[in-house]
N, C-alpha and C positions, 0 to 999 in steps of 0.2 A: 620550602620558600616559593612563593609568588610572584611572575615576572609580569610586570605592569607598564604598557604602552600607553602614555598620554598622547594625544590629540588637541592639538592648542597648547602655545606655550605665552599667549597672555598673562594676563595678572593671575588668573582663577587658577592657567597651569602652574605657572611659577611656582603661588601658592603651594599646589597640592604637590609638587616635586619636593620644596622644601616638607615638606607636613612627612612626607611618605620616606623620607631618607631616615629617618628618626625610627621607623617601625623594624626592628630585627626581624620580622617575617614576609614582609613586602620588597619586594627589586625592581626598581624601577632600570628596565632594560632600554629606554630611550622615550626622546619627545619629538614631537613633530611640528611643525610651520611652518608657511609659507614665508612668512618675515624671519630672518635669518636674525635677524635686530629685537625680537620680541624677547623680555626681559627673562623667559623660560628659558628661551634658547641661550642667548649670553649666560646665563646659571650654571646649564648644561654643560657648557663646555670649558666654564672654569674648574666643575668637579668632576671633568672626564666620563661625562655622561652624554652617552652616543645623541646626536640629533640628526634628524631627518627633514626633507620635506617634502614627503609622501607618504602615506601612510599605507595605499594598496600591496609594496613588496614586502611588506614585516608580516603579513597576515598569516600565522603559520603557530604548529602545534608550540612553540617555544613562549607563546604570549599567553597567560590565564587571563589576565584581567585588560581590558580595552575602557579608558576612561575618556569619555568625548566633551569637551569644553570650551569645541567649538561656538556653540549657543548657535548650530544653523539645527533646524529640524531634517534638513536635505542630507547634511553628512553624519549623522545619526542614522537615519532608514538607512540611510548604504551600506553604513557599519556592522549595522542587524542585520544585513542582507549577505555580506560577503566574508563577515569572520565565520573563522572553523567554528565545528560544532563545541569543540572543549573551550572554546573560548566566553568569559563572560563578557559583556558590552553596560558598563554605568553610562545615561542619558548624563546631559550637563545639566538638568535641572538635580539630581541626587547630590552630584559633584559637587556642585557650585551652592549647594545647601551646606554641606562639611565648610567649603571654603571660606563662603561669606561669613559663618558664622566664628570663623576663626580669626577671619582677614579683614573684613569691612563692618567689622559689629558696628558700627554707627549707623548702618543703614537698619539694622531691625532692634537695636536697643535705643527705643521711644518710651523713652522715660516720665513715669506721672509722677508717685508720690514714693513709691518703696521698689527695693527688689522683687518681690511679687508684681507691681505694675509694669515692672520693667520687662519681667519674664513672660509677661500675656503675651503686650505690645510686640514685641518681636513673634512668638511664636502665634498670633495673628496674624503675623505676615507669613508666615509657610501653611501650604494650602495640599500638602502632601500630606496622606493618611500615617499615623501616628498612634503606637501599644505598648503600651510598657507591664511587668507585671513584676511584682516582690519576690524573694525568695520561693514563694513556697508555688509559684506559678500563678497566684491569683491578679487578675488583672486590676489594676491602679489607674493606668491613664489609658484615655479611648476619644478618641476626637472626630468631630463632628463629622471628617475627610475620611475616617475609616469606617464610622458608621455607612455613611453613603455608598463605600467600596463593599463594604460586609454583608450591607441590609439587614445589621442586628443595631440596634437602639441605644447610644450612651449607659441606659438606665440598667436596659438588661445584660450589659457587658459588663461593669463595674463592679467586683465584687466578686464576680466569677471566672472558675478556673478557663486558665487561659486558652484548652481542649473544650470547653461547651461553647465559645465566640468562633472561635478558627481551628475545625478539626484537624489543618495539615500545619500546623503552628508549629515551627521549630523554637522558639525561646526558651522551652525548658531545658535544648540541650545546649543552647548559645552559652546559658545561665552557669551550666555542667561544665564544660569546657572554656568557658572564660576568652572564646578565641571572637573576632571576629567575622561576618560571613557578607559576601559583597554582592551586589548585583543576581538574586538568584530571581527566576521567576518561578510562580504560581498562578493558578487557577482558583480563584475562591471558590465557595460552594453556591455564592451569590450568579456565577458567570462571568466575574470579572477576570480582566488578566493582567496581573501587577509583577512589578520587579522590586525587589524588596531588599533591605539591605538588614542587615542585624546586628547589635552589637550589646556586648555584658555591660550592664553600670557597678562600677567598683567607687567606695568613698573614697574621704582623702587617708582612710589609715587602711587601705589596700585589701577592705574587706568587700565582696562581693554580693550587692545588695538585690541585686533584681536586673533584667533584661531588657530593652525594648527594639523595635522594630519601625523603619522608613519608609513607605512604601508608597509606591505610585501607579496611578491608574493606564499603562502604555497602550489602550484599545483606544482612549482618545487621548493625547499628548495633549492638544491645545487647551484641553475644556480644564480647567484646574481646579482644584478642593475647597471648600469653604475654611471660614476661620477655624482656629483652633483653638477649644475653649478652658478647661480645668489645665492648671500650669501646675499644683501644690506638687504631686508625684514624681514631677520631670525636673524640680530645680534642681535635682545632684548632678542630673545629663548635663544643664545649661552652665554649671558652674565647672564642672570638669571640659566642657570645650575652652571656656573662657580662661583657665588657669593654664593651658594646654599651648596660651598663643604666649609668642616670644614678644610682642609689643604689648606695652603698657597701656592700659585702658583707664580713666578715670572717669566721674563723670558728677556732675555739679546740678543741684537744683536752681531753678528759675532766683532764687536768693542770691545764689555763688556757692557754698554750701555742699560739701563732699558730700556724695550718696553711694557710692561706691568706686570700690580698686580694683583689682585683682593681683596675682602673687607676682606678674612683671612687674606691674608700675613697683612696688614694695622692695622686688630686688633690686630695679636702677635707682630708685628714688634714696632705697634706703628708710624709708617711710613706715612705719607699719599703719594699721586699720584704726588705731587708737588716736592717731597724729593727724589723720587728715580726715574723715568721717564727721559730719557735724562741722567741720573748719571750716573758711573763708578758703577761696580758693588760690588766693596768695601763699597758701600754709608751705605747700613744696617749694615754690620759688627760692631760690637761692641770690639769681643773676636776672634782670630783666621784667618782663612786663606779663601779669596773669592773663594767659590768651581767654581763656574759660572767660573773665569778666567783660574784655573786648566781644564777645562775642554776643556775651548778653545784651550790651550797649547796642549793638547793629542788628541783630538777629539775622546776620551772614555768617556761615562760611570762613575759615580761615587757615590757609597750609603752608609748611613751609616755613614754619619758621623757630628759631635758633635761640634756644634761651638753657639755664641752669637751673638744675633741680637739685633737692635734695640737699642733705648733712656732707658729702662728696664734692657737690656743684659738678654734678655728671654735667656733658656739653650733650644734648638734645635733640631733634625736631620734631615741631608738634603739631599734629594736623587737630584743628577741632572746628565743629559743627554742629547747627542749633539743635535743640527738639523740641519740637511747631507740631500741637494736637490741635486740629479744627482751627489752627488761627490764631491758638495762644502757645504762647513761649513756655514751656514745661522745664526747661535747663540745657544742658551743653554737655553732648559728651569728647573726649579727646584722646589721639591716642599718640605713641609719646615711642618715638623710635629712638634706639641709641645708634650714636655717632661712631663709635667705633669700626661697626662695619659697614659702617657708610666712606669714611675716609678712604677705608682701602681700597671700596670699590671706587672711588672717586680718581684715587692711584692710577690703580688700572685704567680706567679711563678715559685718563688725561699720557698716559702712555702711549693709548692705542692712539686716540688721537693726532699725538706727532707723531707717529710713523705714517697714518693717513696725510695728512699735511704734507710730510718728506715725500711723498708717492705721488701728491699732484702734481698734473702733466701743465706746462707751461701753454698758452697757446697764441698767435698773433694776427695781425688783421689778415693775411695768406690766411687762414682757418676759417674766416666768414665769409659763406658763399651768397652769389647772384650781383646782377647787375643792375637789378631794379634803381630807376630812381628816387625809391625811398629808402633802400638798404646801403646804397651810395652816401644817400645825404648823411645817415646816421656814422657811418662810416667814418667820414671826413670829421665829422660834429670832435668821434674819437681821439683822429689824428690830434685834430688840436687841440684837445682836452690832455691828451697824452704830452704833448710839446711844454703844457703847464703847469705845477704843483699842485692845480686848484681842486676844491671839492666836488666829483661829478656823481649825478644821481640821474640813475638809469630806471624811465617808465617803459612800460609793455607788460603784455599778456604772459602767462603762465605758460612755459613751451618755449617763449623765441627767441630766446639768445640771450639776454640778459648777463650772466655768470659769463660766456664766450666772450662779449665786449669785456668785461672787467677784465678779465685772463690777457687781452693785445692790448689795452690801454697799459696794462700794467707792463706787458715786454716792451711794447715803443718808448716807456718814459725811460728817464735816469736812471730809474730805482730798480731796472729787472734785474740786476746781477744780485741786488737784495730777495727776502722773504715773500712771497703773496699767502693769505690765508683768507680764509672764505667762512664767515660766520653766518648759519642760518638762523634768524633774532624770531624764527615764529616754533623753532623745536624742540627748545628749551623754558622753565620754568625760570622767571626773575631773578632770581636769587644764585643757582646756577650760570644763567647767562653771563649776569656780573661779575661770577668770581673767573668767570671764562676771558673776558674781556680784559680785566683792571688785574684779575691777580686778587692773594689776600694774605692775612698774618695773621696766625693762628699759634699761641702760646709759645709766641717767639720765632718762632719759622715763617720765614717767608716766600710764599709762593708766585711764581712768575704767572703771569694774564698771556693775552697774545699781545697787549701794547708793549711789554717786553720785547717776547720776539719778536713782531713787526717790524720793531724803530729801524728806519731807513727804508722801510719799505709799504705793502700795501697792504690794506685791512678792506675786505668784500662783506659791505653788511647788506644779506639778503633778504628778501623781507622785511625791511624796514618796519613798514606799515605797522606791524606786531609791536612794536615796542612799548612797554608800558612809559607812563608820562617819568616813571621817576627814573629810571632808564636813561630817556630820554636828554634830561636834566642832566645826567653824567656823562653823559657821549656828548655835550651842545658844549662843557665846560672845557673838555678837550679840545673842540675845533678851535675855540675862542683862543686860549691861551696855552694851548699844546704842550699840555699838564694833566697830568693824572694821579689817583691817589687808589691804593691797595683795601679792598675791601676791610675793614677790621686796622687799619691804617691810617696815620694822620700825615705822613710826608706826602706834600707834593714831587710828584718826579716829572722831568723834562722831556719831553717823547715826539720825535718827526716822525709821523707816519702819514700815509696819502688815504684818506677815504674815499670810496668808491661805494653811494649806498643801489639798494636796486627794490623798485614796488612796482604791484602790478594792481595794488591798490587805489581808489582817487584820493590822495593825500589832501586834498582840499576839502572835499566832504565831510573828513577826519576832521581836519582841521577846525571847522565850522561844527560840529559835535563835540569838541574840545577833548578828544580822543588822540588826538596830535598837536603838541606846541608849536604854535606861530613861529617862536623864533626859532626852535630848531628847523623846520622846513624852509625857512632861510636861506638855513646856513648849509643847511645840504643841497639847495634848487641854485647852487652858484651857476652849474652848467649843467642842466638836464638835457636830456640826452633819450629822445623817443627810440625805441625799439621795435620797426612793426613788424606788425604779425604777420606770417606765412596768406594770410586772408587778402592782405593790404598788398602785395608783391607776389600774386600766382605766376607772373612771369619767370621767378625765378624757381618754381617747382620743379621744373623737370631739369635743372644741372643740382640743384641738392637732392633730387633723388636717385640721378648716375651717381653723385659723391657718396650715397648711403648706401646703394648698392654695391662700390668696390669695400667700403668698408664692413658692411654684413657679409658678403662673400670671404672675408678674411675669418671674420670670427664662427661662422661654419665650414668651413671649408669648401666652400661652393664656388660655381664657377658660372654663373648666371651672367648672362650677356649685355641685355638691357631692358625695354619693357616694349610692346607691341603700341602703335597709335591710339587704338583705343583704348587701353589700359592706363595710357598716360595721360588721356584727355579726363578719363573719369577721376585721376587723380586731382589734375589740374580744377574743374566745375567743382570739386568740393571744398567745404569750406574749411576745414581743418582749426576747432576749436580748440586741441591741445597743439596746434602749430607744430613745429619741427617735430617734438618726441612725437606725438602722434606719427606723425606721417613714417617716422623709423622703426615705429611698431607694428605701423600696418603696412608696411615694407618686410620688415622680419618675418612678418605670421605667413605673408604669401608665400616665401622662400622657404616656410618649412612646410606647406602643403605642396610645392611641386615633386615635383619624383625624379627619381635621380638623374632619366637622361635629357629634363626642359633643361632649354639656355635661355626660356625668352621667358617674362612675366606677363602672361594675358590677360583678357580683363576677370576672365570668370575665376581667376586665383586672390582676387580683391571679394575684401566682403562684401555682402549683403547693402551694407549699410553705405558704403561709398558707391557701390553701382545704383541704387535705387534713388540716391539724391541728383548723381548723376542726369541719371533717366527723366526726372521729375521737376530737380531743381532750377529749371530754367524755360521759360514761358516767353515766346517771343511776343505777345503783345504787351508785355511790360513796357511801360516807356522808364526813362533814367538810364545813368551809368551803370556800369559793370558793378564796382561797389556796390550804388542803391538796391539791385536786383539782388544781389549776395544779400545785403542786410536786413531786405525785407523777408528774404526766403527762410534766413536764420530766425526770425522773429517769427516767422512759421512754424518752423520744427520748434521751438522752444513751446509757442505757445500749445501746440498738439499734444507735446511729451508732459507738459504740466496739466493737460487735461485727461491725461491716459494715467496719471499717475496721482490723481486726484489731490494737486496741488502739492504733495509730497516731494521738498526740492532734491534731498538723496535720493530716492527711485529716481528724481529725474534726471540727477547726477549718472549714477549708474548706467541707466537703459541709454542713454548719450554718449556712452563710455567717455565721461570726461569728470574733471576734478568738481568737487561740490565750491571749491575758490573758481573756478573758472566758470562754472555754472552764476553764482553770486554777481560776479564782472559782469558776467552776459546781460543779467535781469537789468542789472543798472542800468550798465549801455541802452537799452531799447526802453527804459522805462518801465519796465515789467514786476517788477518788485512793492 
């Protein structure tokens, strides 16, 4: 057996964790991420599968296979560079070819007229060199990406043994042995240098019909393969990945009109090939509305949603999406998850969740620092918004307290010996959100929302701004008349709870885009409540940075003193676009480059990027205020970093080190956008 370290626990890892659990000869001895939240890693750890988030201490004789899915080209070279010799390394383009074609067939099943056009179109879009050959070794398929790696001809490979195309050709033993073979490399005789995967094709009555082979060009990664052309040879490969995946696949011509299943849709549906092929694409439905023809009607997009299929009336969600050739609508394909193992994980949770909830720390206006008189005013604005039952809605920037005000309005009022919970409305999918909120009823069972728990006390809607309009619609019904109804539900229930929303969005802009309801911004703007940003009140920088400093010295255990004049001047001249978090990150980073016996933080333990603005940012022939010179200097470095980054607002995100929403904010602010 084979122990197998994945690298990325995104979708693509999830994926392949799930995929590889299934194989009796593969072990998946752990996954790796940075997000401890990525859907691989919560997998992982329900079915007691180690996770990490590092992957340079595993690097060791115990690992055969190294699966990278990260999709960076940087932690790949590294990978190649620093695994043992015995260890193999799959690229995430190999990877994420298995993957996708198990996991997101929507994106390369572009469907024309037949399952043959369906089989181009996709395999058109994989640009990786491609060899298949029949029992007796003679080669069948050879695509245009292998000729190129081979420098033998379509014409002259076809036909012949699969030893006259590729003398160091392993697939007549792949063929022998029935096993699969991952990630090996070779040396063509062309010069090239590929990594190649290999695997037996068996039909569906377990008979063993011929071999092919994946491979790809690693002398240059970026440069990719031309199309792929003859599909006849390969549909038993295209049909055994697609029977292989645990979601249902349907997929409907430009009419409505089944073109094809596969053996999930047929097990949940209940369905066979005969019942829905040639039908209307109404034929499954049992409960609800044919998304496949909604989708025709729009030529969008559509996920998420909840309907009954089948002779059963299995309970469902069904993600579907167009197929748009050159501009014309070819049909809709869908693919059709069951609910079962969705509820439990939903179980889970909504479990974990209140224990997170139970865990949050209460906090009051003692907790917000500085003396500014703009942190003052906001301050007071709280006291009395706290003193009232009323709706308050909290503006400012991404970083400055926002969540902190909600946390003392809610201990100063009446209601702190009640509940607070804190809803982020931009983290969740609609449908989710709602049933988070309101609650729902589900074959009789009723599930409690957080306006349940809440009642008597306070609900933090974060991010407002996200909310979809229909959303919206349901939370404005509540303010109004302090009633709510359970998703899947017709009782109105009576419900006191104190909103508290928070945007760092301009809800007016929304608003005037029709992206935001009038009347809900109403009824949430009863008492707004600015929040400003660390930019707006640099006076009060240097007492929340002694406050971050006892509190980071607690959680390293350090004993760091204070900071040196000029250390703290350089803090102070910058501008600090992610406000408070920033400034406690680049507080932390200094504290872990001094060495053990500094007590003091000097300037040259601050980055680069705070000493250099420092130095720079401030030009004494300027005329204007303090602020004007900050805002024009920012309107500087913005405009620089979007020229350095050729208009591209993530690079400029990034090299900023600041959020792509706080980046967006910025452009507005100055009119840059």
């Amino acid at each position: 057996m084979q122990n197998i370290l994945i690298i990325g626990a995104g979708k693509g890892g999830y994926a392949l964790l799930r995929l590889f659990e299934q194989a009796d000869y593969l072990q998946v001895k752990g996954i790796v991420d940075i997000d401890e939240n990525a859907p691989g890693m919560q997998y992982a750890k329900k079915h007691h599968i180690h996770t990490y988030t590092d992957w340079k201490p595993l690097l060791n004789g115990d690992i055969q296979i190294i699966i990278d899915v990260t999709g960076s080209k940087e932690v790949f070279l590294e990978l190649l560079s620093k695994r043992p010799v015995t260890t193999v390394l799959i690229p995430g383009e190999i990877a994420n070819l298995i993957v996708t074609l198990v996991e997101e067939k929507n994106k390369f099943i572009q469907i024309l007229d037949s399952k043959k056009m369906i089989q181009e179109l996709i395999f058109n879009s994989i640009e990786e060199g491609m060899i298949g050959i029949n029992e007796k070794g003679i080669v069948n398929f050879f695509n245009k990406s292998a000729s190129k790696m081979t420098k033998v001809s379509i014409e002259d490979a076809i036909g012949r043994h699969v030893y006259d195309v590729i003398s160091q050709s392993e697939l007549p033993r792949i063929f022998d042995s029935g096993q699969i073979e991952l990630n090996k490399e070779l040396i063509l005789e062309s010069g090239t240098k590929i990594v190649t995967s290999r695997y037996p094709m068996i039909n569906e009555q377990g008979k063993k019909i011929g071999a092919f082979a994946v491979f790809k060009d690693i002398s240059e990664v970026v440069r990719l393969a031309e199309e792929i052309t003859d599909l006849t040879e390969i549909q038993t490969m295209l049909e055994a990945i697609i029977q292989s995946s645990e979601d249902a696949i349907s997929v409907v011509d430009e009419e409505g009109k089944g073109i094809l299943i596969n053996p999930a849709y047929s097990r949940i549906t209940g369905l066979s090939e005969e019942e829905v092929i040639g039908k209307p694409a109404t034929a499954d439905i049992s409960e609800g509305e044919s998304i496949h023809l909604k989708v025709l009607q729009t030529r969008k997009p559509i996920r998420g949603v909840n309907i009954r299929v089948g002779k059963q009336k299995k309970d469902v969600i069904v993600n579907v999406a167009p197929i748009i050739v050159n501009n014309l609508l070819k049909g809709s394909v869908g693919v059709i998850h069951d609910m079962t193992e969705i509820r439990s994980l939903m179980k889970e949770l909504d479990q974990a969740r209140t224990l997170i909830r139970n865990l949050e720390l209460s906090y009051s206006f003692e907790d917000i620092l500085g003396k500014s008189e703009q942190i003052q005013l906001a301050i007071n604005q709280a006291k009395l918004a706290a003193s009232v039952p009323i709706t308050v809605l909290l503006r400012g920037e991404v970083g400055s307290g926002k969540e902190l005000f909600a946390h003392a309005i809610h201990s100063a009022s009446n209601r702190r010996h009640n509940r607070f919970f804190r809803v982020n409305c931009s983290s969740q999918e609609e449908h989710l959100l709602e049933r988070e909120l309101f609650g729902y009823e589900e074959d009789g069972v009723v599930y409690s929302g957080l306006f349940d728990e809440a009642n008597n006390g306070t609900l933090f809607l974060d991010e407002v701004g996200e909310l979809t309009n229909k959303t919206q619609a349901k939370l404005l019904r509540v303010l109004r008349e302090n009633a709510f109804v359970r998703i899947g539900g017709t009782t109105s229930i009576p419900v006191d709870v104190r909103i508290i929303a928070a945007s760092y969005f301009n809800l007016e802009k929304l608003m005037r885009e029709g992206l935001f309801r009038e009347d809900f911004y109403f009824q949430l703007n009863r008492m707004p409540i600015h929040v400003p940003s660390l930019r707006e009140r640099k006076q009060d920088i240097s007492s929340i940075a002694e406050h971050l400093l006892v509190k980071l010295n607690k959680e390293f255990g350090r004993n760091i003193e204070g900071f040196t004049k000029s250390a703290m001047e350089s803090l102070t001249l910058y501008d600090w676009p992610g406000n408070i978090r920033e400034l406690e990150n680049i507080i932390s980073r200094a504290m872990i480059f001094l060495e053990a016996q500094d007590r003091i933080v000097e300037e040259h333990h601050l980055p680069k990027s705070i000493l250099s603005f420092s130095e720079n940012g401030f030009n004494e022939a300027q005329l204007g205020t303090l602020a004007e010179q900050m805002d024009e200097m920012e309107k500087k470095v913005l405009l620089n970093a979007l020229r350095v980054c050729g208009g591209n607002k993530s690079q400029t995100a990034k090299k900023l080190n600041i959020s792509l929403r706080t980046l967006y904010y910025k452009l507005e602010k100055y009119n840059l956008d």
